[in-house]
N, C-alpha and C positions, 0 to 999 in steps of 0.2 A: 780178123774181121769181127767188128762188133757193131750190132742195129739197135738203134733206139727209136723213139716213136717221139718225132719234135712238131711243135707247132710251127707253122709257118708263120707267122707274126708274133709275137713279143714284145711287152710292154715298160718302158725304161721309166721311172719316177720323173726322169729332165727331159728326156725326148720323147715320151708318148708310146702310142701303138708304133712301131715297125718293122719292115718285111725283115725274117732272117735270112740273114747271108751266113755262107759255111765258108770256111776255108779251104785250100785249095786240096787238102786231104778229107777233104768228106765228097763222098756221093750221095745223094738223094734221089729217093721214088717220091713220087705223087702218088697216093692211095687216095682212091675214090670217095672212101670213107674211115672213118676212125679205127674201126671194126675191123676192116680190111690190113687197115696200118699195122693192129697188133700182131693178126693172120703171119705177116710180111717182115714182122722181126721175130715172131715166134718159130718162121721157117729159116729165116738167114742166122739165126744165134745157133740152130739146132746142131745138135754133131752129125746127123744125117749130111745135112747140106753142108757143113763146116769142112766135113772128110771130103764129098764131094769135090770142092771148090781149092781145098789144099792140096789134094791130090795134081791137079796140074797148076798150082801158081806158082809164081816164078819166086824164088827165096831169094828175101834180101835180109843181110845183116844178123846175122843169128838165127832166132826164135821167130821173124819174123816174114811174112811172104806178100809178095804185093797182088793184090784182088784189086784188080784192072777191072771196070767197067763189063767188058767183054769176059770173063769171066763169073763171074755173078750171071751174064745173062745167060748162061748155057746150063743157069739151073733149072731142070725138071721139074715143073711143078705137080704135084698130084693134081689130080683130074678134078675134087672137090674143089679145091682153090681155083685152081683154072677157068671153072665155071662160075666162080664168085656166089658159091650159097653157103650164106652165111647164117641160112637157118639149122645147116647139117647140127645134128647132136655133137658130132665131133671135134667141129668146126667152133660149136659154141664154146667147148669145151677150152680150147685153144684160146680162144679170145681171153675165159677166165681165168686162164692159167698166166696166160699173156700181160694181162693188167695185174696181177701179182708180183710178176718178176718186175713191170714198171715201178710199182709202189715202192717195193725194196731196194730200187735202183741195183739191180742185176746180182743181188746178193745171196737170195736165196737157194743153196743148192739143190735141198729137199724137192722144190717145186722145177728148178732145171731139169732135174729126172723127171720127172712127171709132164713137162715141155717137150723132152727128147723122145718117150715113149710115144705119147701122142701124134706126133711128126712121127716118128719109126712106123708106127701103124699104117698112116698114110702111104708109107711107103710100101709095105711090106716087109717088112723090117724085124727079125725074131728080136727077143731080149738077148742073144748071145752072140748074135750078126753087130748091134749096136753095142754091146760093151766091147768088141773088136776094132769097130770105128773108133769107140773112145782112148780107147789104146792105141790105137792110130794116131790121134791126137796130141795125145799126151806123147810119143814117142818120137813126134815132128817135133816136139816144144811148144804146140799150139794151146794158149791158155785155156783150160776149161773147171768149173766150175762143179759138175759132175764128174770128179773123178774117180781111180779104179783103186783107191786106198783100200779096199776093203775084198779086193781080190788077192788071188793064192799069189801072181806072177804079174810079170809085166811083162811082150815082147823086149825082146834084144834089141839094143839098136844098133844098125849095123852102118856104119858109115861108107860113102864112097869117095876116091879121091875125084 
């Protein structure tokens, strides 16, 4: 699962302003506000939420698992977001971190760490609870961007029939 932050309208050189339509593999929120939107892919891209949400989705075809609507909703939000103050320091933080990761279109790993701590924070989340998640991740097949290249080990992976 990967979030981005799109505009609902878009503008075509021949046809003008209009509404975007996704296809039948995309889901969408409506965020209140922009601010919010970043908030909202800054927590659905995070390995917090990512381990979260692959931990019960259903695997299809490899490397891949299918994030059912009703999954995503059973994500936990921390209480800062929850409440929508979007003046929290931490909060802001996230926003700027957030529109970093846009600008680069999702490339920067340096700043993904820096994404995941932030969101791990929220959570409660030590730095060695989150590089276990990430290795979780990685150990699904689940792409991520921060990864644990620079660790001693990786978990085993232990398949089942």
């Amino acid at each position: 699962m990967e979030t981005v932050l799109i505009p609902d309208t878009f503008t075509d050189e021949k046809l003008g302003k209009r509404r975007l339509i996704t296809i039948q593999t995309v889901y969408s929120i409506v965020a209140d506000s922009k601010n919010f939107g970043y908030v909202l892919t800054a927590l659905l891209n995070s390995t917090p939420v990512r381990s979260f949400i692959t931990s019960f989705a259903v695997r299809a075809r490899g490397r891949y698992f299918r994030h059912i609507s009703w999954t995503v909703g059973l994500v936990p939000l921390p209480k800062v977001i929850a409440d929508g103050n979007m003046k929290d320091p931490k909060i802001k933080e996230i926003i700027k971190l957030s529109k970093k990761m846009h600008e680069c279109k999702g490339t920067n790993s340096e700043v993904s760490v820096q994404l995941d701590r932030a969101i791990a924070e929220l959570y409660g989340i030590s730095k060695k609870e989150l590089d276990l998640l990430r290795d979780y991740l990685i150990a699904c097949g689940v792409p991520t961007l921060s990864t644990s290249a620079n660790r001693k080990s990786l978990p085993r992976v232990v398949e089942f029939e």
